[in-house]
Z-matrix of the N, CA and C atoms (Angstrom, degrees):
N
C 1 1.441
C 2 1.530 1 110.83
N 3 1.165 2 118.14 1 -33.69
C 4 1.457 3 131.50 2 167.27
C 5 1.232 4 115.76 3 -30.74
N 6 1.457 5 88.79 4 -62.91
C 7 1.452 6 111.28 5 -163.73
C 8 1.470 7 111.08 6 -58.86
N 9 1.447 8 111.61 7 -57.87
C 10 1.609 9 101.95 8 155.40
C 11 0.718 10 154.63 9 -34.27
N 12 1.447 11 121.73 10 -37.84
C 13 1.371 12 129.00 11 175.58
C 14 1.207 13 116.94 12 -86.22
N 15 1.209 14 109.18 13 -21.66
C 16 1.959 15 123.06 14 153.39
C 17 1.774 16 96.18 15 -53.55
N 18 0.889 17 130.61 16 -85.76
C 19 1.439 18 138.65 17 -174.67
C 20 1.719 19 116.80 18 -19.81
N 21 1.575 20 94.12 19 -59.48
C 22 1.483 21 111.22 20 175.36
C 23 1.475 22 99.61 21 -50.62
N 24 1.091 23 106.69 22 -72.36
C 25 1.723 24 126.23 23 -169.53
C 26 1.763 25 91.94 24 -25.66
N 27 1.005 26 124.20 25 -86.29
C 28 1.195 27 149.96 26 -132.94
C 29 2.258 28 85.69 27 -79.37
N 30 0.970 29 137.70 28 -27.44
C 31 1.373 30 133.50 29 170.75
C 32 1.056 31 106.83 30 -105.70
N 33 1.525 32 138.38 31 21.52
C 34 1.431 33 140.54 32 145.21
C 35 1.607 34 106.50 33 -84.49
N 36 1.571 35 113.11 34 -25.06
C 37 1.415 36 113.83 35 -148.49
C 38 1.826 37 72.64 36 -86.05
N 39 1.328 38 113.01 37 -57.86
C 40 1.540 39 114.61 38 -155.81
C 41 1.546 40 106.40 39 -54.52
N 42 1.752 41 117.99 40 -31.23
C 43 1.432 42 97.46 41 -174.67
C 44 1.485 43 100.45 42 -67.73
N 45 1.459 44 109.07 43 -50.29
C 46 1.695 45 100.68 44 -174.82
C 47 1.284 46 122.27 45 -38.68
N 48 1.448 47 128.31 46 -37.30
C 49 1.225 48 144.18 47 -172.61
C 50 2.087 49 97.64 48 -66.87
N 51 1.036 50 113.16 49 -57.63
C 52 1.289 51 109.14 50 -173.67
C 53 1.116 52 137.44 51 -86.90
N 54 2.270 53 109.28 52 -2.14
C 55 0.958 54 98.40 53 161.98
C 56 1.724 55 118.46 54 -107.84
N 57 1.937 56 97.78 55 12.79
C 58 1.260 57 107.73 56 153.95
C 59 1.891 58 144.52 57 -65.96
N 60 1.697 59 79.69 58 -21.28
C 61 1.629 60 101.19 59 175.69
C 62 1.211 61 114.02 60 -105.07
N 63 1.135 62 118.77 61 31.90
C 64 1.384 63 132.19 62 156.56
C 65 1.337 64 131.21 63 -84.95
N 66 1.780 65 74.81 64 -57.07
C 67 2.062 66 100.11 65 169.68
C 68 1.387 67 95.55 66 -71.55
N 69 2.045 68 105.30 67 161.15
C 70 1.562 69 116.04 68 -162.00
C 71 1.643 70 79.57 69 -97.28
N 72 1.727 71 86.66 70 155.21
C 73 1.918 72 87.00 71 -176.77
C 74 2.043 73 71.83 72 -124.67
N 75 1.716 74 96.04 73 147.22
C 76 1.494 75 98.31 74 161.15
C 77 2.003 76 91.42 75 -90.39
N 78 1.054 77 107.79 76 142.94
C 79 1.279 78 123.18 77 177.24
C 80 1.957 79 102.98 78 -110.77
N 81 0.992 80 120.25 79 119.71
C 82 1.480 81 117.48 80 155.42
C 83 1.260 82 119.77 81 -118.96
N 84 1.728 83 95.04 82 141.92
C 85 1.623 84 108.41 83 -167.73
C 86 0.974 85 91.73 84 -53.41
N 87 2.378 86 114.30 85 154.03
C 88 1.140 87 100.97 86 159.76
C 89 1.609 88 102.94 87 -122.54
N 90 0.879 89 136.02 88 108.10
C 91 1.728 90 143.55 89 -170.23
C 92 2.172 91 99.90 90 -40.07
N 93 1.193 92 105.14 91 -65.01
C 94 1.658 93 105.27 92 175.31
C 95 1.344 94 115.46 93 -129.78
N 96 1.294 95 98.52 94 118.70
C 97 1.592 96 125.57 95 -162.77
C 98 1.573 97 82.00 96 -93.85
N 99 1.284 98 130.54 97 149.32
C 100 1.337 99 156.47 98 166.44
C 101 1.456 100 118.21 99 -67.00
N 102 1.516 101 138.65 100 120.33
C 103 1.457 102 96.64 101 -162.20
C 104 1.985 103 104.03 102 -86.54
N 105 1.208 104 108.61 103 173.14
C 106 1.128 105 113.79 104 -151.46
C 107 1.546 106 104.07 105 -110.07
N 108 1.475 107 137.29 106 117.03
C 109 1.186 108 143.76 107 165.76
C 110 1.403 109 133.52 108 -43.39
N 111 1.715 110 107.61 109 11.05
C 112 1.677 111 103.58 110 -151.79
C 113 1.825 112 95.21 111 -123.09
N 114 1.277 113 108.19 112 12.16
C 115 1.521 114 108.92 113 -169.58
C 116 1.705 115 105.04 114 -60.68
N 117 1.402 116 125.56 115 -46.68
C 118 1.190 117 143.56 116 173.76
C 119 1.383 118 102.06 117 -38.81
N 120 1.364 119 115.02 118 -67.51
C 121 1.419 120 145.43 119 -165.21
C 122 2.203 121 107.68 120 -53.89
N 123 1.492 122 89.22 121 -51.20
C 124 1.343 123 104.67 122 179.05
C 125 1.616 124 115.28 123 -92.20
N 126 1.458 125 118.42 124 -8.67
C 127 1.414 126 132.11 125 166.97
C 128 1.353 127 114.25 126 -52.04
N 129 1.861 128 100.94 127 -65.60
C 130 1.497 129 112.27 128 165.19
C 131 1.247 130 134.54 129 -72.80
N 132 1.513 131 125.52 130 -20.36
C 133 1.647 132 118.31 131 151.16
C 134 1.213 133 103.49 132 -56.82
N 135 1.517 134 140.21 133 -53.33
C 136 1.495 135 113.36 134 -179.19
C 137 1.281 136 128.40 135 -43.41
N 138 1.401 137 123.98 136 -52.53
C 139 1.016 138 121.89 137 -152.93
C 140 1.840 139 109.37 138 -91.68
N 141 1.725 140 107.83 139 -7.89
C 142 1.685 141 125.23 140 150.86
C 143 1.572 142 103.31 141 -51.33
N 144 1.218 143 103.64 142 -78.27
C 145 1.658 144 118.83 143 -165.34
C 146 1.406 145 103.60 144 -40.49
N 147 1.213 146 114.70 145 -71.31
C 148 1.572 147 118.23 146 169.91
C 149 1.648 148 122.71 147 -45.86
N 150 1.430 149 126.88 148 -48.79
C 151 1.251 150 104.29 149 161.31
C 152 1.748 151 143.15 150 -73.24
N 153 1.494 152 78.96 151 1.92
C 154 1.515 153 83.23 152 171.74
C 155 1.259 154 118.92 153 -99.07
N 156 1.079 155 105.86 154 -29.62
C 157 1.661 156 119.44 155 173.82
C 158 2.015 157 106.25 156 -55.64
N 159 1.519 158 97.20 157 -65.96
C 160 1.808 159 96.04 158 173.48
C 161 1.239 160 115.07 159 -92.01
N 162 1.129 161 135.52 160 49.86
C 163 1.159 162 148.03 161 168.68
C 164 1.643 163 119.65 162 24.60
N 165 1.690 164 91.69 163 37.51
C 166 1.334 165 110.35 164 158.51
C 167 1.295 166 169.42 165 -86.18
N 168 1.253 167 149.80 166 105.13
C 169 1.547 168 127.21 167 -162.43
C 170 1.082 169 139.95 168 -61.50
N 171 1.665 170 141.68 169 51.53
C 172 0.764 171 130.50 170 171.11
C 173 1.738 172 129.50 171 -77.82
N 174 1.371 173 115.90 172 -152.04
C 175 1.812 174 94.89 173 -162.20
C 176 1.787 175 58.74 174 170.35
N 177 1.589 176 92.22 175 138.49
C 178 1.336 177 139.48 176 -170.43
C 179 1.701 178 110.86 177 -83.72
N 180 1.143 179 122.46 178 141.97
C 181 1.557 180 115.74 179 -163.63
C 182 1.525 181 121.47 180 -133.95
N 183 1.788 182 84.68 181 -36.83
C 184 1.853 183 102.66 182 177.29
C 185 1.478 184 104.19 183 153.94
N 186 1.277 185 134.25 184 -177.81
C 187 1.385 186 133.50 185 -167.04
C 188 1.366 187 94.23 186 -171.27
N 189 1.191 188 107.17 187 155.76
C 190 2.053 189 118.22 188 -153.76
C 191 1.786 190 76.84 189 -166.60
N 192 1.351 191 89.41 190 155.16
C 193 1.916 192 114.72 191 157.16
C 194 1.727 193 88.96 192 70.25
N 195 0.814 194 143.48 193 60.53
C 196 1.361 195 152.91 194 136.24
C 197 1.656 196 117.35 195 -32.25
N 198 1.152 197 117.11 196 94.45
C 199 1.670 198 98.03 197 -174.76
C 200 2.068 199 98.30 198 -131.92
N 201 1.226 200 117.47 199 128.09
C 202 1.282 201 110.40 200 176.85
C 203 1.276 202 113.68 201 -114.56
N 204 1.431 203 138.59 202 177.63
C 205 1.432 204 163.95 203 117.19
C 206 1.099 205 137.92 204 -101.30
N 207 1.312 206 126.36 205 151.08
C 208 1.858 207 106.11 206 134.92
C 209 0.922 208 126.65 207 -61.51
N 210 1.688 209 112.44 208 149.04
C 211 1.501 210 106.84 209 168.90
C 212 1.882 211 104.45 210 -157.33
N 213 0.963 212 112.57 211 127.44
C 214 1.237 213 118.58 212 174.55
C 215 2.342 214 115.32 213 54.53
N 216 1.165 215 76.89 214 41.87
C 217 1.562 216 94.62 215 -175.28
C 218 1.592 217 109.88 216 72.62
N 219 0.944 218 125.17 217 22.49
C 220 1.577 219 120.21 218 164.14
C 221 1.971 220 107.23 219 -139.95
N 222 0.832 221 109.69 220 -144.86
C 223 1.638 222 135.01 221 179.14
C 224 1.277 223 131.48 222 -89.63
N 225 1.395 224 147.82 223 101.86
C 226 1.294 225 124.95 224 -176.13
C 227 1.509 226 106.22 225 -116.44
N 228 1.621 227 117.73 226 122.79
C 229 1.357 228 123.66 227 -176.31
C 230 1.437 229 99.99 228 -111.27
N 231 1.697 230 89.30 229 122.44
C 232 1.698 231 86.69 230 149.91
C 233 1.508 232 117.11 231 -118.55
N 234 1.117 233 131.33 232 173.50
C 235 1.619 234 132.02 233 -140.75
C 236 1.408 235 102.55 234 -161.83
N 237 1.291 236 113.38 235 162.43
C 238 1.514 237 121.25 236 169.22
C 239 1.949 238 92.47 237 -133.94
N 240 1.227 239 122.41 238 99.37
C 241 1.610 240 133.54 239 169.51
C 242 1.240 241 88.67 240 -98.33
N 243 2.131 242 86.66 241 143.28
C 244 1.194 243 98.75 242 165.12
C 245 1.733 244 108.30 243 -128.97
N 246 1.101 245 112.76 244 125.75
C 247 1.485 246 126.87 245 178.10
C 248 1.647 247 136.88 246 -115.27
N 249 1.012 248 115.74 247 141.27
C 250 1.932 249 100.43 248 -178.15
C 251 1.575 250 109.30 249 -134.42
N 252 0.852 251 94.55 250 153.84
C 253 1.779 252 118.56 251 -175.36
C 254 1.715 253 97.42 252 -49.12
N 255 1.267 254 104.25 253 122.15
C 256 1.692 255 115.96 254 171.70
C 257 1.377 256 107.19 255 -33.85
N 258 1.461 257 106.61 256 -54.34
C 259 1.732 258 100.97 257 -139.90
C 260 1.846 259 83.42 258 -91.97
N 261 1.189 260 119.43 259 52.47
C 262 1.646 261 118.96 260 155.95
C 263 1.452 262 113.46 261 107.39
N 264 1.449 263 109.81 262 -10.69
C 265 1.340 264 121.95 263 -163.67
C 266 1.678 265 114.98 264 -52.32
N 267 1.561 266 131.00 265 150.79
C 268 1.509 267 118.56 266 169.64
C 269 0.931 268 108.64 267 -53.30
N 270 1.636 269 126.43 268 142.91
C 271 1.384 270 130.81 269 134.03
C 272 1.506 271 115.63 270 -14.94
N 273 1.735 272 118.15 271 141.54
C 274 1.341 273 94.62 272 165.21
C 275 1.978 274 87.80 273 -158.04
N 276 1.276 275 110.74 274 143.10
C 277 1.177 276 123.96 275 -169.78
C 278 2.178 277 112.79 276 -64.94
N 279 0.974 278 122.36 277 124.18
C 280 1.768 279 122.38 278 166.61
C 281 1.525 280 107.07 279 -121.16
N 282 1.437 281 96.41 280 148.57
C 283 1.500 282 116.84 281 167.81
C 284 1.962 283 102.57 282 -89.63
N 285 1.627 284 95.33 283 100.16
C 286 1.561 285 103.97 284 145.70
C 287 1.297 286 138.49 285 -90.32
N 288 1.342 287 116.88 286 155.70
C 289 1.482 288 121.07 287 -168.48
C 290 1.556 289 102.38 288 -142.78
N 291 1.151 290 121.77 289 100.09
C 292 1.866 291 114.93 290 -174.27
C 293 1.855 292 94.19 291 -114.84
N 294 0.890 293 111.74 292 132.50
C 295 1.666 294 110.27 293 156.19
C 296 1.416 295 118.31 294 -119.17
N 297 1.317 296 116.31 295 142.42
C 298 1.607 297 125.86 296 -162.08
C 299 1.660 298 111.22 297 -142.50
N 300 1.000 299 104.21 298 164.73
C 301 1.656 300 107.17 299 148.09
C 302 1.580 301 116.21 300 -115.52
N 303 1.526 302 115.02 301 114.08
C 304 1.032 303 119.78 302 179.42
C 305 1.978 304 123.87 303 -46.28
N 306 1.009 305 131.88 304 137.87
C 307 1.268 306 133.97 305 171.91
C 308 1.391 307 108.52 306 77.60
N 309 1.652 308 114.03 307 30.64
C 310 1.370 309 124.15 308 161.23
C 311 1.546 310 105.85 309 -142.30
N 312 1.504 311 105.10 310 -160.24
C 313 1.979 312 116.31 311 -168.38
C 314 1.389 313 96.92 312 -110.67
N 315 1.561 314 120.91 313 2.53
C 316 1.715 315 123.81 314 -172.92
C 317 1.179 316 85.89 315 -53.74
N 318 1.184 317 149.69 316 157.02
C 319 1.620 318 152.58 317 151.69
C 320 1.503 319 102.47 318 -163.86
N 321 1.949 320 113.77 319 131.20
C 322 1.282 321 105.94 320 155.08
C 323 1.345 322 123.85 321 -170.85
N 324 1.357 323 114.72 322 142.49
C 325 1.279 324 116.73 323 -134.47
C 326 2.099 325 93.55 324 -94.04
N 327 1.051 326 84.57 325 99.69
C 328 1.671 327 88.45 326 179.39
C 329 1.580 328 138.39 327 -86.55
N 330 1.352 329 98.84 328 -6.07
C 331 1.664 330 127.69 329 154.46
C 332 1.502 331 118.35 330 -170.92
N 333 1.762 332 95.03 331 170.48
C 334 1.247 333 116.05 332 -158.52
C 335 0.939 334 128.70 333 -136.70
N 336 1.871 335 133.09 334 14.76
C 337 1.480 336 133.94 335 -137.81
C 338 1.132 337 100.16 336 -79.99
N 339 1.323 338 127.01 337 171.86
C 340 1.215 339 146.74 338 146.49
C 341 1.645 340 102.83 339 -82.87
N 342 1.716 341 109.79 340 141.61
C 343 1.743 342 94.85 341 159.02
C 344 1.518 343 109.05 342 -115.07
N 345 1.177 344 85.59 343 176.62
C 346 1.710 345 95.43 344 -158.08
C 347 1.640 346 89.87 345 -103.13
């Protein structure tokens, strides 16, 4: 049941997200962005979103390289998470990318790589 409501969660965030990027956002540069407390926070929605999506086991490890913006009236994080295969697997480092609007449920997980 969890798992669902993870699911739901996460395709409520995307319609909001897309019928937010429809509407024009004025965007202003911001020269120094604050750094942001939620890398942890948004480390492990990645690596949720993504295993639910490929119906995979991964399990959350830590997240390093924190880099944000604005972008399109919310947040754009990119990340270096590191995660490993449930059933014992090595750790192994991915490039995430989530964009949000902070101090709402907008959330969405916009990549997922593995790096090599």
């Amino acid at each position: 049941m969890k798992s669902l409501a993870a699911v739901l969660i996460v395709l409520a965030a995307a319609a909001v997200a897309a019928s937010a990027s429809e509407s024009e956002f004025k965007q202003t540069p911001v020269a120094d962005m604050p750094a942001d407390p939620r890398g942890p926070l948004l480390g492990r929605f990645a690596v949720l979103v993504y295993s639910l999506n490929r119906n995979r086991r991964l399990t959350y490890d830590g997240v390093s390289l924190v880099d944000q913006h604005p972008d399109k009236g919310g947040v754009r994080y990119q990340m270096v998470v590191t995660a490993a295969d449930a059933g014992g697997g090595a750790a192994a480092p991915y490039r995430a990318v989530v964009w949000g609007i902070p101090e709402t449920h907008a959330w969405m997980l916009l990549e997922f790589n593995r790096i090599n």
